[in-house]
N, C-alpha and C positions, 0 to 999 in steps of 0.2 A: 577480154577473152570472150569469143562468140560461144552462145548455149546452143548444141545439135540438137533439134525438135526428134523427137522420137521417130519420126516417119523418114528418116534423113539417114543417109550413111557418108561416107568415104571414099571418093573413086584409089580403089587401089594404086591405078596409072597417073593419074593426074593430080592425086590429093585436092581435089574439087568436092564440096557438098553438092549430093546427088539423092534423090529421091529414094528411097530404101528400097523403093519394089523395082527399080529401072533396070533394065536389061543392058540399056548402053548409058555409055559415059556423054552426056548430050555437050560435055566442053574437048573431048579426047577422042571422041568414036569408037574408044575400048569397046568391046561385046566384054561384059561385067558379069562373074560367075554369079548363081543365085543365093542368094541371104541367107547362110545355113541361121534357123532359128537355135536359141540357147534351150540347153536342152534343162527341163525344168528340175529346179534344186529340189529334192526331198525335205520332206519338211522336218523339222528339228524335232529330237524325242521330247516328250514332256519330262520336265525335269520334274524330282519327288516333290510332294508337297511338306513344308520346312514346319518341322514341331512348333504348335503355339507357344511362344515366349512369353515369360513375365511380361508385363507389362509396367513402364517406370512409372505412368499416371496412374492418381486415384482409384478406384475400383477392384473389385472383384477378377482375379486373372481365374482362366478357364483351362484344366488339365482332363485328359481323356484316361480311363482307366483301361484294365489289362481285356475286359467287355465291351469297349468301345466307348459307353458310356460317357456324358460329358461333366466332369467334377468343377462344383465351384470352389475356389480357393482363395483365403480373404486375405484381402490385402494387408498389406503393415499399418495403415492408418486404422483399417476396420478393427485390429487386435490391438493397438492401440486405445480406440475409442469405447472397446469392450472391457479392457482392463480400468479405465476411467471412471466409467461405470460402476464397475462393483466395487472398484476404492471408494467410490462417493458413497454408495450404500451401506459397506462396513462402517465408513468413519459417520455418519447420521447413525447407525446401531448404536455406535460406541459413546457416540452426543448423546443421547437418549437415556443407554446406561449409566452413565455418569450425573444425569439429571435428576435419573430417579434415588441415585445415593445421596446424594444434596438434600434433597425433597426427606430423605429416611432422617439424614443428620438434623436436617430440622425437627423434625415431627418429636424426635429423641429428645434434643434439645428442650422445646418445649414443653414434654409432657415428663421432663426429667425429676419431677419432684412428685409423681405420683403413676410414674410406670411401675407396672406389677407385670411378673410372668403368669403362664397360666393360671400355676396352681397356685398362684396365691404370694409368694414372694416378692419383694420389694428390691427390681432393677434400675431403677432408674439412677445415674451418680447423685444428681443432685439431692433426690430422696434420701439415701443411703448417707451421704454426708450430713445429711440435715438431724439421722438419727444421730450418728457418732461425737459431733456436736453437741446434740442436746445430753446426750447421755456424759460426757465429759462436764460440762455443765452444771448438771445436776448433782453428779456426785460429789463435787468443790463444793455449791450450795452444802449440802446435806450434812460434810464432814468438815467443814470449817468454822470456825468461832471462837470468840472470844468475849472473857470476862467481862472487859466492858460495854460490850455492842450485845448481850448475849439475848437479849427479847428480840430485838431489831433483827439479828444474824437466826432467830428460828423462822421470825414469819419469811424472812426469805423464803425460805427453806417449805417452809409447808404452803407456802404461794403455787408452787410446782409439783403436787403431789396427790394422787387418789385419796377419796376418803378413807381408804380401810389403810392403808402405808401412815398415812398421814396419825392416826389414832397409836399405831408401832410406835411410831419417831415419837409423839407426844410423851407418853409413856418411858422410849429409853430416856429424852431428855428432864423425866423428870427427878429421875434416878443420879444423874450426873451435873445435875444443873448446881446443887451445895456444894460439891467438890469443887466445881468449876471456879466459882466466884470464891470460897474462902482461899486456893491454892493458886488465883491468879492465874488460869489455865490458859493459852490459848491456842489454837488449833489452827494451820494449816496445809490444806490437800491440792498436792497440782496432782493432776492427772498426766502423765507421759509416754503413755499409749493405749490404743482400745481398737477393738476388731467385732464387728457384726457377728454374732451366733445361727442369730435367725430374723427375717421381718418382712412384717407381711405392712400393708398402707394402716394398720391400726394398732400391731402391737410388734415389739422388739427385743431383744436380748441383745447384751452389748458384754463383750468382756474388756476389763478396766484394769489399768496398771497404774496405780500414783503410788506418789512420794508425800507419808505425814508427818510433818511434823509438830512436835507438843511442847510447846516452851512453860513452864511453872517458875509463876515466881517474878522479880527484878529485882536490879543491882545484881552487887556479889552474891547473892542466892539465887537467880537464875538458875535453873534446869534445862536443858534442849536435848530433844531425843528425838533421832530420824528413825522410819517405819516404813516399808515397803509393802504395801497392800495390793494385793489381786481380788476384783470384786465382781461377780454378775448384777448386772444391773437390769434390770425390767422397767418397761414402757409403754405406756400406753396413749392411742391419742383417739382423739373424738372428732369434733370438727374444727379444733384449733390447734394449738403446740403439744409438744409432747410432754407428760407427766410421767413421774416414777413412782412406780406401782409397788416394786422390790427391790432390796438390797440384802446381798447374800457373799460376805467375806471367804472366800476360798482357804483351803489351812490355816 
C-alpha cells in the first residue's frame, strides 16, 4: 500500500497522485478545483486535575485540606514502624521493672536475718524464724528434765540464759530439785505453737503454747499427768545466738 506524502492529493477525475497545489490534472487535463484547507480542530478542554490518590508504595501519601494546604499522611508501614517502636520501649520498661524486683528479692533474701523496719522492728523471715526457733527451743531446754540426767539436763538449760534469768532458774531449781529425785520425776515440754509479740535485731517476745508432761515414779506406781501451758518468753541477743532473759506462765 502506497503512503501519500503530505504535499500530494487525489485527482478527483483520474484517481492519479497529483501535487496538492496543482491546478490541473498533469495525467487527465482536469482544471482541478482549489484544496479547501481543513479547517482547524479546536483544541480539547483541559480535563480536571484527578485528587492525589494513595499511594500503594512505601512512603508518606500527600492530602490537601479544606485551605488548600498540603497535609502529610503516613503510611501503613510508617504506623506500623511507630507502633514497633513503643512496643519495644514498653517491653525494655517492663525488662527493667522486673529486674529491679529480682535485684529487691535478692537484697531481701540476703539480708533476711537481720532486716529491721525503720523503727526498729524485726522484718526479715529468716530473722523472725530464727527468733520463733530459738524461743521454742529454749523453753523445752528450761522446762524439761529428769531424775536421772538432772545436773547434765540444767547446765543445758543455763548454757542459753542471761545472767540475771539464769540466778531465777538456779534458785527455782533449787527448791524442786529433792522432790524431783526422791519422787523419780521427770518432765517433758514440746512446744506446739508460738507467735512473735515484738522484736527488734536484739531483743524479742515470743508467745509459747506447749504440751508437759510429768511422769512420777515406775512400774505399777507410775504417775503421768498431761498440762497445757501458755508462756511469754523473752530474748535477748548480743552478737551471737539468742538467750532467755524471762519466762512468765500466763494463768
Amino acid at each position: 500500500m502506497l503512503t501519500r506524502k503530505r504535499d500530494e492529493r487525489v485527482c478527483p477525475f483520474c484517481a492519479e497522485t497529483i501535487k496538492a497545489a496543482a491546478t490541473r490534472c498533469r495525467y487527465c487535463q482536469s482544471d482541478l478545483p482549489p484544496l479547501v484547507e481543513a479547517e482547524p480542530q479546536p483544541k480539547p478542554e483541559a480535563k480536571p486535575k484527578p485528587l492525589p490518590q494513595r499511594s500503594s508504595e512505601p512512603g508518606p501519601a500527600v492530602e490537601e485540606n479544606a485551605e488548600g494546604s498540603r497535609l502529610a499522611v503516613p503510611s501503613l508501614q510508617e504506623v506500623r514502624s511507630f507502633v514497633r517502636t513503643r512496643l519495644t520501649l514498653i517491653l525494655a520498661a517492663l525488662v527493667l521493672l522486673a529486674a529491679a524486683g529480682v535485684g529487691v528479692s535478692w537484697w531481701r533474701a540476703e539480708q533476711g536475718s537481720s532486716a529491721v523496719a525503720p523503727g526498729g522492728s524485726l522484718v526479715g523471715d529468716d530473722a523472725r524464724t530464727q527468733v520463733l526457733v530459738a524461743a521454742a527451743d529454749l523453753t523445752q531446754r528450761t522446762l524439761s528434765y529428769s531424775h536421772k540426767t538432772l545436773a547434765n539436763d540444767m547446765e543445758v538449760a543455763r548454757a542459753r540464759m542471761t545472767p540475771s534469768f539464769r540466778k531465777e532458774y538456779d534458785a527455782t531449781m533449787a527448791q524442786v530439785r529433792a522432790n524431783t529425785e526422791k519422787n523419780e520425776i521427770v518432765l517433758e515440754a514440746v512446744v506446739v505453737s508460738s507467735a512473735i509479740i515484738n522484736a527488734t535485731d536484739h531483743k524479742a517476745k515470743v508467745l509459747v503454747f506447749l504440751n508437759q508432761t510429768t511422769t512420777a515414779g515406775t512400774g505399777k506406781d507410775k504417775n503421768q499427768q498431761l498440762s497445757r501451758n501458755s508462756l511469754v518468753v523473752n530474748l535477748t541477743r548480743g552478737e551471737g545466738d539468742w538467750d532467755m532473759s524471762k519466762l512468765t506462765a500466763l494463768g
